[in-house]
KOLRO-35835 format. One record per residue (C-alpha): residue number from 1; y, x, z; residue in one letter. Coordinates in Angstrom, 1 decimal. Layout:
% KOLRO-35835
<node nr="NUM" v="Y" u="X" w="Z" rest="A"/>
...
//
This chain:
% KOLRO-35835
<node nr="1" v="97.8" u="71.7" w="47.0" rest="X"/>
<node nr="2" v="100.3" u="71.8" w="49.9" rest="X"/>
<node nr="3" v="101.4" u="68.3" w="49.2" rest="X"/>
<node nr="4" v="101.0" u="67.4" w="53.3" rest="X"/>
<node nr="5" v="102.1" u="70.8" w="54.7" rest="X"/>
<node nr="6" v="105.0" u="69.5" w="52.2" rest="X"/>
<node nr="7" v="105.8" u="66.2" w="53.3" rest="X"/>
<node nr="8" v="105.8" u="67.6" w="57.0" rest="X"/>
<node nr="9" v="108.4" u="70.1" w="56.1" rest="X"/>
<node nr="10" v="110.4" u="67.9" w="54.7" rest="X"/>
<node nr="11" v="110.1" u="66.0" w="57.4" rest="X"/>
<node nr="12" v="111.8" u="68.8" w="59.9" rest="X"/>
<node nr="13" v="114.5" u="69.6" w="58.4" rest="X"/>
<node nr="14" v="115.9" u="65.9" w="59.1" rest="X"/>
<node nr="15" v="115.0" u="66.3" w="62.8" rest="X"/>
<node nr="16" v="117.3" u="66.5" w="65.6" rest="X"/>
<node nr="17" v="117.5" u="70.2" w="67.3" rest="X"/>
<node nr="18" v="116.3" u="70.2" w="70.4" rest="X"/>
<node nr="19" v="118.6" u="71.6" w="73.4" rest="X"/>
<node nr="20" v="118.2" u="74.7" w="74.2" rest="X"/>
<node nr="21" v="115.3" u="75.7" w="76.7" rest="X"/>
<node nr="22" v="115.8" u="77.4" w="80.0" rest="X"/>
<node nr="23" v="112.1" u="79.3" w="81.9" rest="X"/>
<node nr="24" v="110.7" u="77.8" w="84.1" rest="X"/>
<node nr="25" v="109.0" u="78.5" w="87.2" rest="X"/>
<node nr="26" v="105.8" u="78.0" w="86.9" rest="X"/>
<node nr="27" v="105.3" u="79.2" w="83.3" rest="X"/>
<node nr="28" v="105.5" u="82.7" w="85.0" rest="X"/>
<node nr="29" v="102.1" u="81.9" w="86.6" rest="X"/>
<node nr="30" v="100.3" u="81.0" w="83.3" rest="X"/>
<node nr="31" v="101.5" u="84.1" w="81.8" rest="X"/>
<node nr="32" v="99.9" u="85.8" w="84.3" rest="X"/>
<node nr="33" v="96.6" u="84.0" w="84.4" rest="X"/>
<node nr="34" v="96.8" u="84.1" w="80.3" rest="X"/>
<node nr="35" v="98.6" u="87.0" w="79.1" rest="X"/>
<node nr="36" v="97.0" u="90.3" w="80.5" rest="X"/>
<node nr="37" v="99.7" u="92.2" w="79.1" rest="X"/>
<node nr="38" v="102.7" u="90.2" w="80.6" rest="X"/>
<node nr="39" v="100.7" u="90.8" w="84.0" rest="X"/>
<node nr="40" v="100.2" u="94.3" w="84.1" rest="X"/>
<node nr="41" v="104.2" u="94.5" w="83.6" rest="X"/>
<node nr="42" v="106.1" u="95.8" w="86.6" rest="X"/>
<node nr="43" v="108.6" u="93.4" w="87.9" rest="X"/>
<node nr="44" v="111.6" u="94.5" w="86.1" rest="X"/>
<node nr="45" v="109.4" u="94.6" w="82.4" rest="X"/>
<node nr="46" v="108.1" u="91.0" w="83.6" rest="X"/>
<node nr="47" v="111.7" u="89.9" w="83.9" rest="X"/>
<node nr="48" v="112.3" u="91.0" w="80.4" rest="X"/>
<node nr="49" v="109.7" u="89.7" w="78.7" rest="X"/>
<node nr="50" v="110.7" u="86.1" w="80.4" rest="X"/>
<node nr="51" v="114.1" u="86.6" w="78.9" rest="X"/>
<node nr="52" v="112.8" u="87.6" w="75.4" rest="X"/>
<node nr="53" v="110.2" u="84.4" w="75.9" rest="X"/>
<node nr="54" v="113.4" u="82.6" w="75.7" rest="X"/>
<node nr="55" v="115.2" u="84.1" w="73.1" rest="X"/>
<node nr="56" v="112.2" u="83.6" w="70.8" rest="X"/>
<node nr="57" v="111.8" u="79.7" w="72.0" rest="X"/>
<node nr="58" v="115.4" u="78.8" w="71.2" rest="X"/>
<node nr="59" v="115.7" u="81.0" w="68.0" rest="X"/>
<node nr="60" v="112.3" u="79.7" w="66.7" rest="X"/>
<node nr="61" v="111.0" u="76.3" w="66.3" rest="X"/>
<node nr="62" v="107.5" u="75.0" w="67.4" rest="X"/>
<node nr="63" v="106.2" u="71.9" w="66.0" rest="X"/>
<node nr="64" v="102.9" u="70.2" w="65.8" rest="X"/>
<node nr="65" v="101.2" u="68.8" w="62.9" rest="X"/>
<node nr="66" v="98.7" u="66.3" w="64.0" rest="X"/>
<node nr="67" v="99.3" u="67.1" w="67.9" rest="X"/>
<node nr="68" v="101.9" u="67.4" w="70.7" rest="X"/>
<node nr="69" v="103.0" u="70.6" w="71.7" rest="X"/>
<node nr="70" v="102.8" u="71.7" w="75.3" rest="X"/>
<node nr="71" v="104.9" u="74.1" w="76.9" rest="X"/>
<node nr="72" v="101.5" u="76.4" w="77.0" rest="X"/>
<node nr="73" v="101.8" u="76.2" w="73.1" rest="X"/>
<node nr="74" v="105.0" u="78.0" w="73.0" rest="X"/>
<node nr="75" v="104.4" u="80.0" w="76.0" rest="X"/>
<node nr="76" v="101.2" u="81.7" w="74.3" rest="X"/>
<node nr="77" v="103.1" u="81.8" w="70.4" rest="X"/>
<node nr="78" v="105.7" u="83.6" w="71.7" rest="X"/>
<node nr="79" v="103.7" u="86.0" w="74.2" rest="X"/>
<node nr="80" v="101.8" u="86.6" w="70.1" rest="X"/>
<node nr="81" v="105.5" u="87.7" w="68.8" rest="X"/>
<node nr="82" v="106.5" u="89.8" w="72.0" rest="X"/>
<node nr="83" v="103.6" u="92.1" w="72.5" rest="X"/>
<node nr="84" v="103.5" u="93.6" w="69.5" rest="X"/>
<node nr="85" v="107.4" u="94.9" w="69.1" rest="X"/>
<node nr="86" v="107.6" u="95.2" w="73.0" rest="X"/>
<node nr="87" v="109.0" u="98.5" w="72.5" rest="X"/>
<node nr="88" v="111.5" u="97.1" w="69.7" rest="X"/>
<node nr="89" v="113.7" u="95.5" w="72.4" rest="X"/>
<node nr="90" v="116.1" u="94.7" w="69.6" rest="X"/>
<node nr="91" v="113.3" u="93.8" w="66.8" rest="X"/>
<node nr="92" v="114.4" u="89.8" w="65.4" rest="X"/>
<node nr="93" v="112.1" u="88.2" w="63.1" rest="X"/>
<node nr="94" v="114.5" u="87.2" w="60.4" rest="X"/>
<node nr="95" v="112.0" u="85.8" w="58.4" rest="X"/>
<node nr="96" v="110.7" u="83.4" w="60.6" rest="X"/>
<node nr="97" v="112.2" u="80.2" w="61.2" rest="X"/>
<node nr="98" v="109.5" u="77.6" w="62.0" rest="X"/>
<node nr="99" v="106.0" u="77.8" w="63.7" rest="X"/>
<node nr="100" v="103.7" u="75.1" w="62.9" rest="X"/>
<node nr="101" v="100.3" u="74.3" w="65.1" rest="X"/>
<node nr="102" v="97.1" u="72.5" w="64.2" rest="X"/>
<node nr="103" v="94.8" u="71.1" w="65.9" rest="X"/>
<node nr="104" v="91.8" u="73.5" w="64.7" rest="X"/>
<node nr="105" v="91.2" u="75.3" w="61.8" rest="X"/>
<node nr="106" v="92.4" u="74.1" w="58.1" rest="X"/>
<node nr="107" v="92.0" u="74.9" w="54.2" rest="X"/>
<node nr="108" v="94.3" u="75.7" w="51.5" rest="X"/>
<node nr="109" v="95.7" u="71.8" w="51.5" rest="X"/>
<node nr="110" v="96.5" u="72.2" w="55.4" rest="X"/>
<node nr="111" v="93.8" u="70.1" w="56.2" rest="X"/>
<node nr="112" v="90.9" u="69.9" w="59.3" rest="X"/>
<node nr="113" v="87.9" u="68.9" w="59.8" rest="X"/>
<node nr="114" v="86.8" u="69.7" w="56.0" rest="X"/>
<node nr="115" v="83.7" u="71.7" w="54.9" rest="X"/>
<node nr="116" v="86.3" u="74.5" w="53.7" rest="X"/>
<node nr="117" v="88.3" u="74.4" w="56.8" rest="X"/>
<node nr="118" v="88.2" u="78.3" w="58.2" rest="X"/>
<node nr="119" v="91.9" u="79.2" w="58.0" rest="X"/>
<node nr="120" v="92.7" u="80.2" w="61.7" rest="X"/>
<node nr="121" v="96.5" u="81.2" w="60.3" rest="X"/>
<node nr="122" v="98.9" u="81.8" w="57.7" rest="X"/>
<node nr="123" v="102.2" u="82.9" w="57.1" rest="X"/>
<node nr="124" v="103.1" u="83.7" w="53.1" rest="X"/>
<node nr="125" v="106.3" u="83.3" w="50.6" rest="X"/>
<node nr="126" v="107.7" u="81.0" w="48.3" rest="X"/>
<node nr="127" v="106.9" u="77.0" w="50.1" rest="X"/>
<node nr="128" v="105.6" u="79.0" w="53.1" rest="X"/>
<node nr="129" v="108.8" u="81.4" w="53.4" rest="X"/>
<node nr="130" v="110.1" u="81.4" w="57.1" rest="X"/>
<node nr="131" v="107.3" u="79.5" w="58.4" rest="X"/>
<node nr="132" v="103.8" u="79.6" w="59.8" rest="X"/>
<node nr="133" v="101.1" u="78.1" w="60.0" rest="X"/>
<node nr="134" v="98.5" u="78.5" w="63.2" rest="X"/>
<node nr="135" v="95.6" u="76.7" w="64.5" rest="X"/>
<node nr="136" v="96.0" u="76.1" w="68.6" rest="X"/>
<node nr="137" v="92.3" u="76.3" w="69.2" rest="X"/>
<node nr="138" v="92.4" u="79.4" w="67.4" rest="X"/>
<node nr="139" v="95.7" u="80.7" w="69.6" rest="X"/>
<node nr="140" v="94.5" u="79.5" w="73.1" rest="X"/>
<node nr="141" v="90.8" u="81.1" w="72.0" rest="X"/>
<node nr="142" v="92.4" u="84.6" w="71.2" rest="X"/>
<node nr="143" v="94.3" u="84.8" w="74.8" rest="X"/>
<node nr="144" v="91.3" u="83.3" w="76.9" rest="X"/>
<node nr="145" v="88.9" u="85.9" w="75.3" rest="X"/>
<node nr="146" v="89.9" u="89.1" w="75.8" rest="X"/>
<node nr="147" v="86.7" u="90.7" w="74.5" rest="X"/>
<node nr="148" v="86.2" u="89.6" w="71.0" rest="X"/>
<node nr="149" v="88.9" u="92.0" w="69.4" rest="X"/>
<node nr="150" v="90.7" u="88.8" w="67.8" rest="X"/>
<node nr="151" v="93.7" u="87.5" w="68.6" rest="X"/>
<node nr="152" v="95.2" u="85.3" w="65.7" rest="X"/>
<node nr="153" v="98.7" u="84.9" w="67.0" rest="X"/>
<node nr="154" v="98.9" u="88.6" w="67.3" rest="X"/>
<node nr="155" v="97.2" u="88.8" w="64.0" rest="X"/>
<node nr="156" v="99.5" u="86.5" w="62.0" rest="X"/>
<node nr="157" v="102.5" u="87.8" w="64.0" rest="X"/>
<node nr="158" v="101.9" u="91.4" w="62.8" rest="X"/>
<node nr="159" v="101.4" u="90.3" w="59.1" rest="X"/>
<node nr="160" v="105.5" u="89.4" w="59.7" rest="X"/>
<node nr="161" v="106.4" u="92.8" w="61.0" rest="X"/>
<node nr="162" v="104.3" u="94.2" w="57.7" rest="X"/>
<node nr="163" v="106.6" u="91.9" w="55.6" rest="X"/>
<node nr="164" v="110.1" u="92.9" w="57.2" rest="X"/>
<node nr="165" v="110.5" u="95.3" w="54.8" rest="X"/>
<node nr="166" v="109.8" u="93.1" w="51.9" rest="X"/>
<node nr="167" v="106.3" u="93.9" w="50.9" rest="X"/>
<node nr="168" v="103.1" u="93.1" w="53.0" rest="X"/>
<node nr="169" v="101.4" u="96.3" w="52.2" rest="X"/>
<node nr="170" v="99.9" u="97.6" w="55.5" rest="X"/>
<node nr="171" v="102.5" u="99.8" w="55.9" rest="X"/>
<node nr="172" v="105.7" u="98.5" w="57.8" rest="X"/>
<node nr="173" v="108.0" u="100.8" w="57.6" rest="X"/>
<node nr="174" v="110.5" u="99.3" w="60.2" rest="X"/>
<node nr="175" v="108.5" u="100.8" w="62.7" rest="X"/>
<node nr="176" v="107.9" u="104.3" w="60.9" rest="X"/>
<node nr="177" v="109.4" u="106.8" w="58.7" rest="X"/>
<node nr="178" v="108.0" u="106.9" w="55.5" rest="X"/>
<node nr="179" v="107.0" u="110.3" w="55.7" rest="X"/>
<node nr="180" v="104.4" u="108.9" w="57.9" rest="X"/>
<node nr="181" v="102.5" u="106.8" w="55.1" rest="X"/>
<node nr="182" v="100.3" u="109.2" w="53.4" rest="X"/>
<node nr="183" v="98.2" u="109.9" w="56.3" rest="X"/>
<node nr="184" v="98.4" u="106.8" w="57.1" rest="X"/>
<node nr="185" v="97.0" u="105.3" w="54.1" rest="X"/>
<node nr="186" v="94.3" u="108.3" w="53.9" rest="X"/>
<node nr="187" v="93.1" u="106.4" w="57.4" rest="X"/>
<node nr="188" v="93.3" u="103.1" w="56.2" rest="X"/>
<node nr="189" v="91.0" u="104.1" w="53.0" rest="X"/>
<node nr="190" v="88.3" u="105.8" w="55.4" rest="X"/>
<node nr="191" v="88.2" u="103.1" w="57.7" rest="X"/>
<node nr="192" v="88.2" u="100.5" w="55.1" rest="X"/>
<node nr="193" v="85.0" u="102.6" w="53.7" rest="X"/>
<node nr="194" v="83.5" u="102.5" w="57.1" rest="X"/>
<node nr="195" v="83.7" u="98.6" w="57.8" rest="X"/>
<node nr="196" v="82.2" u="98.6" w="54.1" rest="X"/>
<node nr="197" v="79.4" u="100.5" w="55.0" rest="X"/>
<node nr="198" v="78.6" u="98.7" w="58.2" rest="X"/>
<node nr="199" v="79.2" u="102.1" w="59.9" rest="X"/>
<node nr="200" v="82.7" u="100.6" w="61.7" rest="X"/>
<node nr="201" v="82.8" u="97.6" w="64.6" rest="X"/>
<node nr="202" v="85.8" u="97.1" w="63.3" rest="X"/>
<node nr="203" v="86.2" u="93.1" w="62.0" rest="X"/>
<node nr="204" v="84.8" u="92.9" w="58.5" rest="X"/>
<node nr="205" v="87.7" u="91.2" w="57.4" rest="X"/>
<node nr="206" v="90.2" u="94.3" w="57.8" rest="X"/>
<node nr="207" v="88.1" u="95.4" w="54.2" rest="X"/>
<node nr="208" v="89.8" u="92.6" w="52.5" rest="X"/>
<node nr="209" v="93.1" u="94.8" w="51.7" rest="X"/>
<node nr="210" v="95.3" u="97.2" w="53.2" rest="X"/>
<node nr="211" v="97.6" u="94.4" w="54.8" rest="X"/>
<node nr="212" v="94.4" u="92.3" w="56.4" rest="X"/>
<node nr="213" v="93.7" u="95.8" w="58.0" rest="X"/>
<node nr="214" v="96.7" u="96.6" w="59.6" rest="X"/>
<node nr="215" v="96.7" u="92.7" w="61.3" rest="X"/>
<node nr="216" v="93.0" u="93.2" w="62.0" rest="X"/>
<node nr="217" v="93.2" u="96.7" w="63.7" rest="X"/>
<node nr="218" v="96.1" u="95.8" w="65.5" rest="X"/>
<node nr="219" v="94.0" u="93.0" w="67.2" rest="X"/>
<node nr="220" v="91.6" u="95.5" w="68.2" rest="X"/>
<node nr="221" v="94.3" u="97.7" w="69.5" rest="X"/>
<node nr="222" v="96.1" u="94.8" w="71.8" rest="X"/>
<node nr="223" v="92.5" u="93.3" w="72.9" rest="X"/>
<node nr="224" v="90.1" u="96.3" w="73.5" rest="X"/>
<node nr="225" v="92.0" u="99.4" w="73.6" rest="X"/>
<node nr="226" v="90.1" u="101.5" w="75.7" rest="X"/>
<node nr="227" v="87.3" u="101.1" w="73.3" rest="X"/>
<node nr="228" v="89.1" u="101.4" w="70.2" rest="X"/>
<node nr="229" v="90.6" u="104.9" w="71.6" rest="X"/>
<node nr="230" v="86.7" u="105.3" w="72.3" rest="X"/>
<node nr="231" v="85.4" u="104.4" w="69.3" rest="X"/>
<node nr="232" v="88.3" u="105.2" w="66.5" rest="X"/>
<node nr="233" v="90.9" u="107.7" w="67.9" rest="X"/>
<node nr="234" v="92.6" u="108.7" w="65.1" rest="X"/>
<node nr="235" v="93.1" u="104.6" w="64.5" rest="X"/>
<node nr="236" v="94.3" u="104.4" w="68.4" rest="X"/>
<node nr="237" v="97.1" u="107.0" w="67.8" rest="X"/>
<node nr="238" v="98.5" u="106.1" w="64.8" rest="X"/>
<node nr="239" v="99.1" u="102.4" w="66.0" rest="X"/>
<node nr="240" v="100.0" u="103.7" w="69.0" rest="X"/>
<node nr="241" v="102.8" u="105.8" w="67.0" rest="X"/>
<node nr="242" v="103.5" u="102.7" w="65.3" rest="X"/>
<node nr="243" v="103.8" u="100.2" w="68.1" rest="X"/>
<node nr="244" v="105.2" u="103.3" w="70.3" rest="X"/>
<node nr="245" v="102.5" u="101.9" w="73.1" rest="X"/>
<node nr="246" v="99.9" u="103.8" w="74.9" rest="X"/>
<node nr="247" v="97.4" u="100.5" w="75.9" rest="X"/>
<node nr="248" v="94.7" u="102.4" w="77.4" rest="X"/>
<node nr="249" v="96.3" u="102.3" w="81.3" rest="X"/>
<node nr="250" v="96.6" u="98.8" w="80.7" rest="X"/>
<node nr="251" v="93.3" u="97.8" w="80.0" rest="X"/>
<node nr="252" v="92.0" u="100.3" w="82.6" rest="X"/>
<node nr="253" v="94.8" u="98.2" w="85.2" rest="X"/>
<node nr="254" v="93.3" u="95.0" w="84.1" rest="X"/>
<node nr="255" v="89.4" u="95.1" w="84.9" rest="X"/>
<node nr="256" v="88.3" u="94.7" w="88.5" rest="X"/>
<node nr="257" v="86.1" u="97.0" w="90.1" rest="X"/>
<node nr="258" v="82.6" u="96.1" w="90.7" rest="X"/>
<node nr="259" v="83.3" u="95.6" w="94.1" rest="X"/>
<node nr="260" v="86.3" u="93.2" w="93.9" rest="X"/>
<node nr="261" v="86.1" u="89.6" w="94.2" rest="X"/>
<node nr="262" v="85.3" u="88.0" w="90.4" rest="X"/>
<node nr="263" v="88.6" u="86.7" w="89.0" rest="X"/>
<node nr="264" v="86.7" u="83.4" w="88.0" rest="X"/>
<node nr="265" v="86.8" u="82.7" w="91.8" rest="X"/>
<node nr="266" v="83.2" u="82.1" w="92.3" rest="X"/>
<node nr="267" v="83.4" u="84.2" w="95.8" rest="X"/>
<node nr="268" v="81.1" u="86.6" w="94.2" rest="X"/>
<node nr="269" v="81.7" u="90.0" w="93.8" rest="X"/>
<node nr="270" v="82.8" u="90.9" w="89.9" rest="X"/>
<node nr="271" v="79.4" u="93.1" w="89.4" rest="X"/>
<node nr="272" v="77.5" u="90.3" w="90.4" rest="X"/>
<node nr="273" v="78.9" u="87.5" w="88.4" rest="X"/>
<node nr="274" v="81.2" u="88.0" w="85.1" rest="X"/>
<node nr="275" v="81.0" u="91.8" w="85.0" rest="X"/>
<node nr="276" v="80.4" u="92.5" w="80.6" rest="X"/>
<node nr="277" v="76.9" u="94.4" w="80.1" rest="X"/>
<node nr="278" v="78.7" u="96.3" w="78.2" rest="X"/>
//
């Protein structure tokens, strides 16, 4: 098990480190056609998340296992570490050294195209410590639709914040006082019961434990937070306390109006061509 995520390891840490990387001009226009968040920003808040793009591409290294990595790659796995701890302006991700894409999803031996291959991401301890692993389809999927309440960079990205504090619990205490836990937790239980029940839309997978929650809701919360303050509103405030974010202007600034012009550029008005029944 791991013997080729091994081997390609071992492999990096006798590469040459690449020079460090400056923005460039036209990666601010596929933020903005890929990264609703980044362009609801004003100016100024546009500016910084450029600058902490930047910080996190020459801190961090991106490699490819099986594939080349664009500049869209790194653009999109660092837009996956920034949202989350926007309002953490100082936040670091100590323990993350090394971000490692594949080409699609993979299995517990880092492999694709197998009958077992469902793993969309993974970040852990011990061999894995510092590092993570992500599928690109999977990344480039969770920016493009914005609907689905799954994002895995976001998702795997959040698992690290849960870890900061050395246990990947559900509960990351960097970003809240302790005191806040037990309510916290009392939430986590109900919803967990919910999703068991089939009475939640949350993503079945936040059952799994109280860590897989946390990374699961926060999708929801980053993707369709109108509807999670909607549907769960005790769920929107407390990771809105957490992530010290209220979302719901944003996604409200980010839908046309019936009458605009669809952003798919048909010509058509949005109501008559990409507009969600929903």
């Amino acid at each position: 098990m791991f013997s080729n995520l091994f081997n390609f390891i071992r492999q990096l840490f006798s590469s040459k480190k690449p020079e460090p990387i400056p923005f460039l001009a036209d990666w601010r226009l596929f933020l903005t056609e890929n990264v609703n968040f980044y362009k609801v920003l004003s100016e100024a808040d546009k500016k910084l998340f450029e600058q902490r793009i930047i910080l996190f591409l020459n801190t961090t290294e991106i490699v490819g296992n099986g594939l080349e990595v664009t500049e869209e790659d790194g653009l999109l796995v660092a837009a996956s570490a920034i949202i989350p701890v926007w309002k953490f302006p100082k936040w670091h991700y100590f323990n993350l050294q090394t971000v490692i894409l594949l080409p699609s999803s993979f299995n517990y031996d880092i492999m694709t195209s197998q009958p077992d291959s469902y793993i969309e991401g993974m970040v852990g301890t011990g061999m894995m410590h510092g590092k993570m692993l992500l599928s690109r389809n999977a990344l480039h999927y969770g920016f493009s639709n914005n609907k689905d309440k799954r994002n895995v960079g976001i998702h795997e990205f959040v698992h690290l914040i849960d870890m900061a504090d050395g246990d990947c619990d559900g509960f990351p205490e960097r970003l809240k006082e302790f005191s806040f836990s037990i309510p916290w937790l009392n939430l986590v239980r109900e919803k967990i019961s919910e999703i068991e029940t089939k009475k939640s839309n949350i993503n079945p997978y936040g059952a799994t434990n109280n860590a897989e929650f946390f990374s699961v809701a926060s999708e929801y919360f980053f993707e369709r937070p109108k509807q999670l303050k909607h549907k769960h509103p005790k769920l929107y405030q407390a990771l809105s306390d957490f992530y010290q974010q209220d979302l719901s202007n944003i996604a409200e600034a980010i839908i046309p109006r019936k009458k605009d012009p669809c952003p798919c550029g048909s010509g058509k008005r949005y109501k008559r061509c990409c507009l969600p029944a929903d």
